[in-house]
C-alpha positions in Angstrom: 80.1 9.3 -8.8 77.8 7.1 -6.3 75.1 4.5 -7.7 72.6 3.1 -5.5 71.8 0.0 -6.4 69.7 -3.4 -5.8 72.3 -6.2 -6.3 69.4 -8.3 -8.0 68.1 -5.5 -9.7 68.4 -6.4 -13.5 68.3 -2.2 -14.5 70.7 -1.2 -11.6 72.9 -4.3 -13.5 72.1 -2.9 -16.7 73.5 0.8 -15.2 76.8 0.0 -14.0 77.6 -2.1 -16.6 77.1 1.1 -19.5 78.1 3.1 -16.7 81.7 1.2 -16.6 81.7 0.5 -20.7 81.8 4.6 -21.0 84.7 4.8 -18.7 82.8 5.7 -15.1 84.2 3.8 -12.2 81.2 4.2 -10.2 81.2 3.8 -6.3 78.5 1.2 -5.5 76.5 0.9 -2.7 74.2 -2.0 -2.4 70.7 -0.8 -0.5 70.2 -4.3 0.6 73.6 -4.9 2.1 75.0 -1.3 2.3 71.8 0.2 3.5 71.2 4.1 3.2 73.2 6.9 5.2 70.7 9.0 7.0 72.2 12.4 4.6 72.0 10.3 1.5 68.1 9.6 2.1 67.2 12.5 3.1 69.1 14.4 0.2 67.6 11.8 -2.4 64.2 12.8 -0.7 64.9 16.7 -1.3 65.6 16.0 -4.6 62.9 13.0 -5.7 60.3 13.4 -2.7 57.5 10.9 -3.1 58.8 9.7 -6.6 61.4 8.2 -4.4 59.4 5.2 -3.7 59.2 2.5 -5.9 55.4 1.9 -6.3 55.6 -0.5 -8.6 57.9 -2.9 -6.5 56.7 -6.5 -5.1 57.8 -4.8 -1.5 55.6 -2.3 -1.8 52.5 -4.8 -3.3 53.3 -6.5 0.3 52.5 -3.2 2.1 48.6 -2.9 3.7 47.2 0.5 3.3 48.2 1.8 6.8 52.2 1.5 5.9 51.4 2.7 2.6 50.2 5.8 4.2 53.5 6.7 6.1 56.3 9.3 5.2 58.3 8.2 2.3 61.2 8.5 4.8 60.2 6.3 7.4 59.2 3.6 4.4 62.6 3.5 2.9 64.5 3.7 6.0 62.7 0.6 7.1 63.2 -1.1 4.0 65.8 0.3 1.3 64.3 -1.6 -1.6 61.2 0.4 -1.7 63.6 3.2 -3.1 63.2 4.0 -6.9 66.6 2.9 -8.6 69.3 3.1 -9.5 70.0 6.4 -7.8 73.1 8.3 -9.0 74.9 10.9 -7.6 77.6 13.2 -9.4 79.2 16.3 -7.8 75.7 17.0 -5.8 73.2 16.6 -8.6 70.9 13.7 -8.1 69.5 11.2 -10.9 66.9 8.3 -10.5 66.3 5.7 -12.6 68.1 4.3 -16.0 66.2 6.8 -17.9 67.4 7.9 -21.6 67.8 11.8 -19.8 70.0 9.4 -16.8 71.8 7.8 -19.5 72.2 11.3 -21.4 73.5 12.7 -19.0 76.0 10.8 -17.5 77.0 8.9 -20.9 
């Protein structure tokens, strides 16, 4: 299992921490530090598409219309903490978010 995280993120905290308390040793990778493999994006994007981007994030307040307009690609490949997190992945499948369906299946 891989979680994609924000280190200051207070839900990507929140995840690994129930994530280890059920017994998961997650591999974390730290957008901000780690940044995103070119595969991984572009697998999270099959799997989330737009919904990848965090809308609600101060990053993306910051953004004039123009830069809002381009590919969710290029946005988070020019800055990871537009992505939607935590992102998990296990054995292929793709999960976003600290949802109660994330946390059901995975806890």
């Amino acid at each position: 299992m891989r979680i994609f995280v924000l280190s200051t993120c207070d839900t990507c905290r929140k995840a690994l921490k129930e994530l280890r308390a059920a017994g998961h040793a997650p591999e974390v990778i730290d957008i901000r530090k780690d940044g995103i493999g070119p595969g991984d994006l572009a697998a999270m994007l099959d799997a989330f598409g737009d919904r990848a981007v965090n809308r609600a994030s101060a990053t993306w307040r910051g953004l004039d219309e123009g830069q809002r307009a381009r590919p969710a690609a290029e946005l988070i490949a020019g800055s990871p903490t537009l992505l939607k997190r935590p992102v998990i992945e296990r054995d292929g499948a793709w999960l976003q978010g600290w949802s109660a369906a994330t946390r059901a299946a995975l806890l």
